[in-house]
N, C-alpha and C positions, 0 to 999 in steps of 0.2 A: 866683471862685466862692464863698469863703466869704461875702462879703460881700455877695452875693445870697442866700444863705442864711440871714446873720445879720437882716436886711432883712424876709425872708419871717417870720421866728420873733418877729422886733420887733411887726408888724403884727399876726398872730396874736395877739399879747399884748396889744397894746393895742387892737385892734376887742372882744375876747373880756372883756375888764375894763369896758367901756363899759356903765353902765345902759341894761337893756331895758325900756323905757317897756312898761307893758302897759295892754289894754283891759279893762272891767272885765268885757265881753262873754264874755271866753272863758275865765271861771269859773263860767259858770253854764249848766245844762243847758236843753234845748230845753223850754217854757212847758209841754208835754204830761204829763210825765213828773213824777211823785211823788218829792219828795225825803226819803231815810230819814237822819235822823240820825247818827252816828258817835256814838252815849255812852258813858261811862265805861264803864260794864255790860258794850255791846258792844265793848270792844277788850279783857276781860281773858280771861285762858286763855292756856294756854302755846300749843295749839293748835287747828286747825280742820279740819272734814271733808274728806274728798275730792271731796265733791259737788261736780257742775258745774251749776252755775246760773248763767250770766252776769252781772256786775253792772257799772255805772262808777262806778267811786270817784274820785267831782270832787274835787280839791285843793283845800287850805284858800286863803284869798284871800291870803297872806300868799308865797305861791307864786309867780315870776313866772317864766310859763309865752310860750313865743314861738309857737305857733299852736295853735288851735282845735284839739280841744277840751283843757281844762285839764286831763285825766282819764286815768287808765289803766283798761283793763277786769281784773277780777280772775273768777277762777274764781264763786267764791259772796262774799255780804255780809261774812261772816265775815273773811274773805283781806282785802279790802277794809278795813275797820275797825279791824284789826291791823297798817297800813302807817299810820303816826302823820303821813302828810302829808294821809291823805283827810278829809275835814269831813263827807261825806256822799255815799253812793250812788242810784244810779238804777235799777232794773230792766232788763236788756240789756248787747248790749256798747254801747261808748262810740260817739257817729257819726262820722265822718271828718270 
C-alpha cells in the first residue's frame, strides 16, 4: 500500500513540475472590449472603495495561465490594479 502511495505522490510531482505550454490566446480579452491600462498611478494607495463595479483584471503575459480566460474578475478597477499580476482590466466580469 505504501508503495502505491509513494507512486501516486511521485507522479503528482512530476506531471505538476512539467512546463505548461501556453497559448498566447488566453491572455487576451475578447476584440469588443476596451482595454484599461494598470499604471503606476493606478495601483498606489493603501486602499480601495467598496464599490461594486465589476471589472476583469487580465494577467500580465508573463503568467502561464492553463485555460481561458487568463483573468480573474475583481470587485471595481481599483481591486484589480492593486493585485501586481493584472496588466490591465476590461469593463465586466471576466467570460467563462
Amino acid at each position: 500500500m505504501k508503495q502505491i502511495v509513494l507512486a501516486v505522490v511521485l507522479w503528482v510531482v512530476l506531471v505538476g513540475c512539467t512546463p505548461i505550454e501556453t497559448n498566447n490566446t488566453t491572455t487576451q480579452p475578447p476584440l469588443n472590449l476596451e482595454k484599461n491600462p494598470c499604471t503606476p498611478e493606478s495601483r498606489q494607495g493603501e486602499y480601495c472603495t467598496m464599490e461594486y463595479n465589476p471589472v476583469c483584471g487580465w494577467f500580465d503575459e508573463n503568467i502561464n495561465c492553463i485555460k481561458y480566460p487568463c483573468a480573474q474578475t475583481f470587485g471595481n478597477s481599483c481591486a484589480a490594479c492593486h493585485d501586481a499580476k493584472v496588466a490591465y482590466w476590461t469593463q465586466g466580469e471576466c467570460p467563462n
